[in-house]
TORLO-464840 format. One line per 2 residues: number of its first residue (from 1); their letters; for each residue x, y, z of N, C-alpha, C. Coordinates in steps of 0.1 Angstrom, whole numbers, plus 5000, padded with zeros to 4 digits. Layout:
N
NUM	a	X:Y:Z:X:Y:Z:X:Y:Z ~ ...;
END
This chain:
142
1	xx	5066:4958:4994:5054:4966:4993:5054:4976:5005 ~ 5053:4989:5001:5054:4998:5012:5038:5001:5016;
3	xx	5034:5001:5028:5019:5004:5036:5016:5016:5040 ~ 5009:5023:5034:5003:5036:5041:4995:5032:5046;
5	xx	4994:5031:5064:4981:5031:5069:4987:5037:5088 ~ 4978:5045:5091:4976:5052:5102:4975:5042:5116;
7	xx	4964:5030:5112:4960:5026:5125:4966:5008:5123 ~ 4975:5010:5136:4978:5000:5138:4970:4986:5142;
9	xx	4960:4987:5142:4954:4972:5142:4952:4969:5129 ~ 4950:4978:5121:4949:4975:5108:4963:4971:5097;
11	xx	4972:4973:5102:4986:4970:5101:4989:4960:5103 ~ 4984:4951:5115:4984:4939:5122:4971:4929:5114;
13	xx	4963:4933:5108:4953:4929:5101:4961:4926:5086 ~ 4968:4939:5085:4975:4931:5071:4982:4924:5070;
15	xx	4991:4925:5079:5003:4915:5082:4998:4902:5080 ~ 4985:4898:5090:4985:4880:5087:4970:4882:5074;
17	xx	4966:4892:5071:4962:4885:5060:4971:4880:5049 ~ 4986:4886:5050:4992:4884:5037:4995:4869:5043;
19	xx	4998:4864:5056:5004:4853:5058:4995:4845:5055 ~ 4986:4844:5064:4975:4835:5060:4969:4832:5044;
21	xx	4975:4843:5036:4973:4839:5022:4985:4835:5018 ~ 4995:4832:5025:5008:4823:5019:5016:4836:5008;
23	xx	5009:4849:5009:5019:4856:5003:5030:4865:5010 ~ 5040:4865:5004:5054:4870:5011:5060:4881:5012;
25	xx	5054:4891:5008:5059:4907:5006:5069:4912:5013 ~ 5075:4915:5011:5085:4925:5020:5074:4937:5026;
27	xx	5069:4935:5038:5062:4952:5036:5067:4957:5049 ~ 5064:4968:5046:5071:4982:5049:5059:4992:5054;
29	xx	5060:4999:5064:5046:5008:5070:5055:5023:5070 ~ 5045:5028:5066:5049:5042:5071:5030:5047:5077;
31	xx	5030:5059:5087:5016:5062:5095:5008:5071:5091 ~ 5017:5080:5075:5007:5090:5065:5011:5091:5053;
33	xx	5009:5107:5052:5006:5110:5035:5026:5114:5033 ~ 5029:5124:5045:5042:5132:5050:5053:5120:5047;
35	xx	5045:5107:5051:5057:5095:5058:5060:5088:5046 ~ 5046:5084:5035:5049:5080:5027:5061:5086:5015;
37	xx	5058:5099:5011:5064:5109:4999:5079:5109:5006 ~ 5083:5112:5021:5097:5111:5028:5104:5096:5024;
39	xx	5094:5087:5031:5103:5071:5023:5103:5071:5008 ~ 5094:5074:5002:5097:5073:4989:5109:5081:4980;
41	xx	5107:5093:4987:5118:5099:4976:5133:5103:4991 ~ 5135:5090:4997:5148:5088:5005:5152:5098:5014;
43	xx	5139:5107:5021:5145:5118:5027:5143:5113:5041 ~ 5156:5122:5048:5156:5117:5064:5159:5112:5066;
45	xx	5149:5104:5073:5155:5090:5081:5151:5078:5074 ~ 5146:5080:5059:5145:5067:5048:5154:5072:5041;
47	xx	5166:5076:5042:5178:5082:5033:5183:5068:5029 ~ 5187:5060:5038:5194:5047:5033:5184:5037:5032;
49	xx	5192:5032:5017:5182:5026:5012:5182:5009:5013 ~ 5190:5010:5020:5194:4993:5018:5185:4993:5035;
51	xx	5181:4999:5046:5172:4998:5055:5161:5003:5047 ~ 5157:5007:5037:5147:5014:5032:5144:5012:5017;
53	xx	5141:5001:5011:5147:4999:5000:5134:5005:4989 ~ 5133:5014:4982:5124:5016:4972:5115:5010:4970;
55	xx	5101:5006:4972:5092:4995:4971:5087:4996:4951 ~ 5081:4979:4951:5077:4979:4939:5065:4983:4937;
57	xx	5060:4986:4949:5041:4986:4950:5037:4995:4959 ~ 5027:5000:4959:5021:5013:4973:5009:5005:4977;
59	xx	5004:5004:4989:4994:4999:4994:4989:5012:5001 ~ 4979:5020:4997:4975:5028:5003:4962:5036:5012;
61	xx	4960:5036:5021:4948:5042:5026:4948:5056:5023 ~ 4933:5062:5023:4934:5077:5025:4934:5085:5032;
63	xx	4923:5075:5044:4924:5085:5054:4931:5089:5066 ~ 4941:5091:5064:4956:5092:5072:4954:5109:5076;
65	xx	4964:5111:5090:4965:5121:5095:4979:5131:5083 ~ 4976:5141:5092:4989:5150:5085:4983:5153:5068;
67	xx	4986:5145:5060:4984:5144:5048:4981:5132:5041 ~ 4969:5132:5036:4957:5123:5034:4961:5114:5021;
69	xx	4960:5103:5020:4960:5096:5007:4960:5101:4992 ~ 4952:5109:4994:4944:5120:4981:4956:5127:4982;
71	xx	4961:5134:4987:4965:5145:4986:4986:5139:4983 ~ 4983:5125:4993:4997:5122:4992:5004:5110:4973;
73	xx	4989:5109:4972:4984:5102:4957:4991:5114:4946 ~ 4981:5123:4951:4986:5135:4937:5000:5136:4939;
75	xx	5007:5140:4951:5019:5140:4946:5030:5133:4939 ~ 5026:5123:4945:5030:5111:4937:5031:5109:4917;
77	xx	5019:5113:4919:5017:5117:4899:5024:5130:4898 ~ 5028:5141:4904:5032:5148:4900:5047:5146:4898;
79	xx	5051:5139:4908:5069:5139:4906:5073:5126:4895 ~ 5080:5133:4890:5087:5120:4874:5093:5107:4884;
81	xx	5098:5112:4893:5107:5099:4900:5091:5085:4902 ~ 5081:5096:4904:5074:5086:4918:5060:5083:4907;
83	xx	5060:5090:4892:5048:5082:4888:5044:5075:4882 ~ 5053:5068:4880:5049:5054:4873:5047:5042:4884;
85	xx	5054:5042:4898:5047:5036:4905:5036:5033:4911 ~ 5031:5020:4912:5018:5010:4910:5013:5019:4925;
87	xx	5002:5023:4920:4993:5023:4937:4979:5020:4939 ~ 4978:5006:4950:4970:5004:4956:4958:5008:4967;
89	xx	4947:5011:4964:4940:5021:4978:4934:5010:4984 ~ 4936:5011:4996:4927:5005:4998:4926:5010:5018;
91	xx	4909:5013:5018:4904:5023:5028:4892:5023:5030 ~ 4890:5031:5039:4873:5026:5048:4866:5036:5034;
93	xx	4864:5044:5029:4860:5050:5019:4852:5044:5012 ~ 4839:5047:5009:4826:5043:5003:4824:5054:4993;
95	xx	4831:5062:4996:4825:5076:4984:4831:5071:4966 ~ 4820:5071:4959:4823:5075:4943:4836:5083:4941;
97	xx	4832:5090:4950:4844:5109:4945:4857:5101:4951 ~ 4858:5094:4957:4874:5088:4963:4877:5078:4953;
99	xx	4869:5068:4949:4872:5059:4940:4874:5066:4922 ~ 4864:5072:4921:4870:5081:4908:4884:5090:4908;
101	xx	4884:5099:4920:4898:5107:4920:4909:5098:4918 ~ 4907:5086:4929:4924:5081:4925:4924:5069:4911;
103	xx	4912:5071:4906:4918:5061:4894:4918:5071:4883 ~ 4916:5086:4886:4922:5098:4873:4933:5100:4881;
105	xx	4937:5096:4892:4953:5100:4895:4964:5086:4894 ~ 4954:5078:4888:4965:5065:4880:4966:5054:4891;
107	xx	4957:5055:4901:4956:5039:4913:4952:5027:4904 ~ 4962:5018:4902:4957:5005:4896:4948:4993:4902;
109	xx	4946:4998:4917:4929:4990:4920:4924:5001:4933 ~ 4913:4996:4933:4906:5004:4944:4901:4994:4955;
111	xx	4902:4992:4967:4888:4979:4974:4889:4984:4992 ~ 4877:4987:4991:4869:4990:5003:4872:4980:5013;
113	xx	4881:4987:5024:4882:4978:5036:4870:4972:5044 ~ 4873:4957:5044:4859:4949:5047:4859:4951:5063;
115	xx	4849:4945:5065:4842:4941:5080:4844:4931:5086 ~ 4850:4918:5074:4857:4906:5083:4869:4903:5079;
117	xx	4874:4893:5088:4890:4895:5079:4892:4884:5064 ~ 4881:4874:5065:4883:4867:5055:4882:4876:5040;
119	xx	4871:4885:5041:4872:4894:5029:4882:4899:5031 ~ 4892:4902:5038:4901:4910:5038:4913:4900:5029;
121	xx	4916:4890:5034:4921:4873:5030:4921:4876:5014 ~ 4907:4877:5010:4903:4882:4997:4912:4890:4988;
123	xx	4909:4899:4989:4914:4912:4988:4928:4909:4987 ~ 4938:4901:4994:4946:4899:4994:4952:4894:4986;
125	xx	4946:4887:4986:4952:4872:4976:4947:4877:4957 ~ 4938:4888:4958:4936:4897:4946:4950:4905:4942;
127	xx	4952:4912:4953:4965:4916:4952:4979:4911:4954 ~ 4975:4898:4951:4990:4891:4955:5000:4892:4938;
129	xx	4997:4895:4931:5004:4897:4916:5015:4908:4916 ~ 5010:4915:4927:5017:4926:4926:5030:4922:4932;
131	xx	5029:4913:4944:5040:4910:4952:5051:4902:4943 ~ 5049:4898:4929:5059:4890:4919:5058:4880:4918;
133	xx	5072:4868:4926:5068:4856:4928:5073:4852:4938 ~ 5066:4859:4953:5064:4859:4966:5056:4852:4971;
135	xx	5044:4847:4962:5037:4833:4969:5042:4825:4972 ~ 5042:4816:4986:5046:4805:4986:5037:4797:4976;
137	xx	5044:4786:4964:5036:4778:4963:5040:4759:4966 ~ 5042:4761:4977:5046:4745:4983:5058:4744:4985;
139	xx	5070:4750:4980:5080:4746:4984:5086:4755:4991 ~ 5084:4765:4995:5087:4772:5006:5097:4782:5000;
141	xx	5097:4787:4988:5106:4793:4982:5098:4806:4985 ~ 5106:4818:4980:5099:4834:4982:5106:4844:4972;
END
Protein backbone atom coordinates (compact mmCIF):
# COMPACT_ATOMS: atom_id res chain seq x y z
CA UNK A 1 0.00 0.00 0.00
CA UNK A 2 1.58 3.14 -1.05
CA UNK A 3 0.66 6.45 1.60
CA UNK A 4 0.10 9.80 0.47
CA UNK A 5 0.36 11.86 3.47
CA UNK A 6 2.40 15.08 4.28
CA UNK A 7 2.46 14.96 8.10
CA UNK A 8 4.45 12.80 9.73
CA UNK A 9 2.70 12.04 12.91
CA UNK A 10 0.13 10.98 11.01
CA UNK A 11 2.29 8.52 9.21
CA UNK A 12 3.25 7.25 12.58
CA UNK A 13 -0.53 7.05 13.44
CA UNK A 14 -0.91 4.81 10.52
CA UNK A 15 1.79 2.68 10.93
CA UNK A 16 0.48 1.23 14.47
CA UNK A 17 -3.02 1.53 13.54
CA UNK A 18 -2.32 -1.01 10.89
CA UNK A 19 -0.31 -3.05 13.67
CA UNK A 20 -2.49 -2.75 16.28
CA UNK A 21 -5.13 -4.16 13.82
CA UNK A 22 -2.88 -7.19 13.10
CA UNK A 23 -2.83 -6.00 9.48
CA UNK A 24 0.34 -6.37 7.48
CA UNK A 25 0.72 -4.05 4.49
CA UNK A 26 3.72 -3.37 2.91
CA UNK A 27 3.36 0.46 3.14
CA UNK A 28 5.20 2.78 1.46
CA UNK A 29 4.94 6.90 2.16
CA UNK A 30 5.59 9.33 -0.19
CA UNK A 31 4.92 13.52 1.36
CA UNK A 32 2.51 14.66 -1.84
CA UNK A 33 0.62 14.95 -4.92
CA UNK A 34 4.46 15.40 -7.13
CA UNK A 35 5.80 12.29 -4.93
CA UNK A 36 2.91 10.18 -5.36
CA UNK A 37 2.44 10.36 -9.59
CA UNK A 38 6.82 10.06 -9.57
CA UNK A 39 6.57 6.68 -7.47
CA UNK A 40 3.88 5.56 -9.34
CA UNK A 41 4.82 5.86 -12.75
CA UNK A 42 8.82 4.82 -11.75
CA UNK A 43 10.35 8.16 -12.25
CA UNK A 44 13.68 9.23 -10.56
CA UNK A 45 14.52 8.03 -7.66
CA UNK A 46 11.32 5.38 -7.66
CA UNK A 47 12.84 4.11 -11.01
CA UNK A 48 13.72 0.74 -9.47
CA UNK A 49 11.24 -1.15 -8.78
CA UNK A 50 12.26 -3.95 -6.72
CA UNK A 51 13.15 -0.81 -3.92
CA UNK A 52 9.87 0.58 -5.10
CA UNK A 53 7.66 -1.99 -6.03
CA UNK A 54 4.24 -0.75 -7.76
CA UNK A 55 1.59 -0.76 -4.98
CA UNK A 56 -1.79 -2.70 -5.13
CA UNK A 57 -3.63 0.15 -3.24
CA UNK A 58 -3.31 4.15 -2.78
CA UNK A 59 -4.03 5.47 0.60
CA UNK A 60 -4.60 9.00 0.06
CA UNK A 61 -4.84 12.38 1.72
CA UNK A 62 -5.66 15.56 -0.01
CA UNK A 63 -4.38 17.96 1.64
CA UNK A 64 -0.82 17.70 0.75
CA UNK A 65 1.68 20.46 -0.26
CA UNK A 66 3.11 20.97 -3.87
CA UNK A 67 0.15 19.05 -5.43
CA UNK A 68 -3.00 18.27 -3.61
CA UNK A 69 -4.85 14.94 -3.57
CA UNK A 70 -7.47 16.30 -5.91
CA UNK A 71 -5.35 17.35 -8.30
CA UNK A 72 -2.84 14.30 -7.89
CA UNK A 73 -6.33 11.88 -8.03
CA UNK A 74 -7.20 13.39 -11.45
CA UNK A 75 -4.16 12.49 -12.75
CA UNK A 76 -4.21 9.42 -11.89
CA UNK A 77 -7.60 8.79 -13.92
CA UNK A 78 -6.20 10.34 -16.65
CA UNK A 79 -3.20 8.08 -17.35
CA UNK A 80 -4.14 4.38 -18.74
CA UNK A 81 -1.12 3.00 -16.75
CA UNK A 82 -2.49 4.47 -13.31
CA UNK A 83 -6.43 4.09 -13.64
CA UNK A 84 -7.60 1.36 -12.73
CA UNK A 85 -5.73 1.58 -9.55
CA UNK A 86 -7.82 1.30 -6.17
CA UNK A 87 -7.69 4.66 -4.34
CA UNK A 88 -8.36 5.27 -0.84
CA UNK A 89 -8.92 9.04 0.65
CA UNK A 90 -8.65 9.41 3.46
CA UNK A 91 -8.17 13.26 5.11
CA UNK A 92 -9.08 15.83 7.49
CA UNK A 93 -11.79 17.02 4.84
CA UNK A 94 -15.44 17.49 5.91
CA UNK A 95 -16.43 19.13 2.61
CA UNK A 96 -19.30 17.31 0.33
CA UNK A 97 -17.41 18.87 -2.75
CA UNK A 98 -14.13 16.66 -1.68
CA UNK A 99 -16.09 13.57 -1.01
CA UNK A 100 -18.20 13.84 -4.33
CA UNK A 101 -15.16 14.87 -6.56
CA UNK A 102 -13.07 11.89 -5.68
CA UNK A 103 -15.80 9.33 -5.90
CA UNK A 104 -16.57 10.94 -9.80
CA UNK A 105 -12.75 10.51 -10.08
CA UNK A 106 -13.19 6.65 -9.23
CA UNK A 107 -11.87 6.68 -5.11
CA UNK A 108 -13.21 3.36 -3.92
CA UNK A 109 -13.84 4.68 -0.17
CA UNK A 110 -13.79 7.95 1.34
CA UNK A 111 -13.34 8.31 5.55
CA UNK A 112 -12.69 11.46 7.41
CA UNK A 113 -9.70 11.35 9.55
CA UNK A 114 -10.84 10.88 13.23
CA UNK A 115 -9.93 12.61 16.46
CA UNK A 116 -9.04 9.38 18.30
CA UNK A 117 -6.94 6.79 17.26
CA UNK A 118 -9.29 3.92 18.01
CA UNK A 119 -11.64 5.35 15.24
CA UNK A 120 -8.74 5.52 13.36
CA UNK A 121 -8.11 1.39 14.45
CA UNK A 122 -11.59 1.44 12.69
CA UNK A 123 -11.15 2.67 9.69
CA UNK A 124 -8.46 0.43 9.44
CA UNK A 125 -9.50 -2.70 9.93
CA UNK A 126 -12.42 -1.33 7.22
CA UNK A 127 -9.71 -1.17 4.93
CA UNK A 128 -7.87 -4.09 5.65
CA UNK A 129 -9.39 -6.13 2.33
CA UNK A 130 -7.55 -4.19 0.40
CA UNK A 131 -4.26 -5.39 1.91
CA UNK A 132 -5.28 -9.26 0.47
CA UNK A 133 -4.27 -11.85 2.82
CA UNK A 134 -2.06 -9.70 5.05
CA UNK A 135 -4.03 -10.13 8.15
CA UNK A 136 -2.46 -11.94 10.68
CA UNK A 137 -5.00 -14.40 11.56
CA UNK A 138 -3.22 -16.47 14.44
CA UNK A 139 -0.70 -18.11 12.92
CA UNK A 140 1.56 -15.49 12.13
CA UNK A 141 1.50 -16.00 8.49
CA UNK A 142 1.43 -12.56 6.07
Amino acid sequence: MLVAEDDADDRLLAEEAFRVSQIYCDLRFVGDGEQLLAYLRGEGEYADRVRHPFPSVVLLDLNMPRKDGREALAEMREDERLRALPVLVLTTSRAHEDRSRVVQLGACDFATKPTRFDELVGIVRRLAHWCGDSVDRGGGER
